[in-house]
C-alpha positions as CSV (number, residue, x, y, z in Angstrom):
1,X,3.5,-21.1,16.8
2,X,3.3,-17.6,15.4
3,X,6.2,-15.3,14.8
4,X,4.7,-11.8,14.8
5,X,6.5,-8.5,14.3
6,X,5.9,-4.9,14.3
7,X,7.7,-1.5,14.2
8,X,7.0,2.0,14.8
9,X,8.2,5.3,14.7
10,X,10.4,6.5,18.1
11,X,12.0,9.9,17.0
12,X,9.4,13.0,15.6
13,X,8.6,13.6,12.1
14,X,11.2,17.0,12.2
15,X,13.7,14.8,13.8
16,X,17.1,14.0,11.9
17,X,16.4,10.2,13.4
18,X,13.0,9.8,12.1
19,X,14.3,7.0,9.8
20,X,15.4,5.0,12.7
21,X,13.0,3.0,14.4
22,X,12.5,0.3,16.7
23,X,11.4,-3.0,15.3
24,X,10.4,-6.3,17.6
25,X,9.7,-9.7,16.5
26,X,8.4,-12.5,19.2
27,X,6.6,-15.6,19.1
28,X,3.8,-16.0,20.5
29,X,3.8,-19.4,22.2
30,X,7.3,-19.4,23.4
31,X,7.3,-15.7,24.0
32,X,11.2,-14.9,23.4
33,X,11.6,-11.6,21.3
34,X,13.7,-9.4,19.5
35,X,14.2,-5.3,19.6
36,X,16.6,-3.5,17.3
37,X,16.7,-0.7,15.0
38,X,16.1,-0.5,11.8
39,X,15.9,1.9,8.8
40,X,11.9,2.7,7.4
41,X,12.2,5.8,4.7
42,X,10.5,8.8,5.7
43,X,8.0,8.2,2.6
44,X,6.9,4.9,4.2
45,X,4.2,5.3,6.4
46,X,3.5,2.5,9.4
47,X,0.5,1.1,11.0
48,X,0.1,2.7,14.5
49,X,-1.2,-0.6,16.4
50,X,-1.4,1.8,19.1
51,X,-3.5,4.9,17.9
52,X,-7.0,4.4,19.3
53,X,-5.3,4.2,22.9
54,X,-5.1,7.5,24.9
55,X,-2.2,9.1,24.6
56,X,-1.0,8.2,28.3
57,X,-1.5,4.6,27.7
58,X,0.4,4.6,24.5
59,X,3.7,6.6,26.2
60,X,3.2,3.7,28.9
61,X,3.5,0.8,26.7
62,X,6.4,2.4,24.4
63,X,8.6,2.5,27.7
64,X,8.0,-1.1,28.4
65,X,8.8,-3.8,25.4
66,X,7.8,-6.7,27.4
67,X,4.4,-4.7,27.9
68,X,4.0,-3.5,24.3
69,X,4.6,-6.9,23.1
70,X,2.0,-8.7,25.5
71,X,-0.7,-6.1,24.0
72,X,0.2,-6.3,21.0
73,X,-0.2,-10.3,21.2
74,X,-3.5,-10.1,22.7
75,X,-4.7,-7.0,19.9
76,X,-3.6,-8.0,16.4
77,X,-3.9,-11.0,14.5
């Protein structure tokens, strides 16, 4: 079984809290996961998983770990 993980960016760039984002691990075959936050420098930029989705559909699956994470399973490798 594979144990993916990925985190992005919650707060905006001119935000105090940009350095603080969200960060999930899960596995793929037993689908248990993890959220927390965790510290990414402002100089470190992350892969958007989620940037060729509409705007709406992106706001949609940042609301909803249980949804991000089942997309993300199906859409990255």
């Amino acid at each position: 079984m594979a144990v993916r993980s990925y985190v992005y960016r919650y707060h905006p760039v001119e935000s105090p809290n940009y350095e603080r984002c969200i960060g999930l691990s899960w596995c793929s075959g037993c689908h248990v996961y993890t959220g927390t936050m965790v510290h990414v420098s402002r100089r470190e930029a992350l892969t958007d998983a989620l940037a060729a989705l509409p705007a709406e559909e992106r706001d949609r699956l940042r609301h909803s770990e249980v949804g991000l994470i089942e997309y993300l399973d199906r859409h990255t490798s």
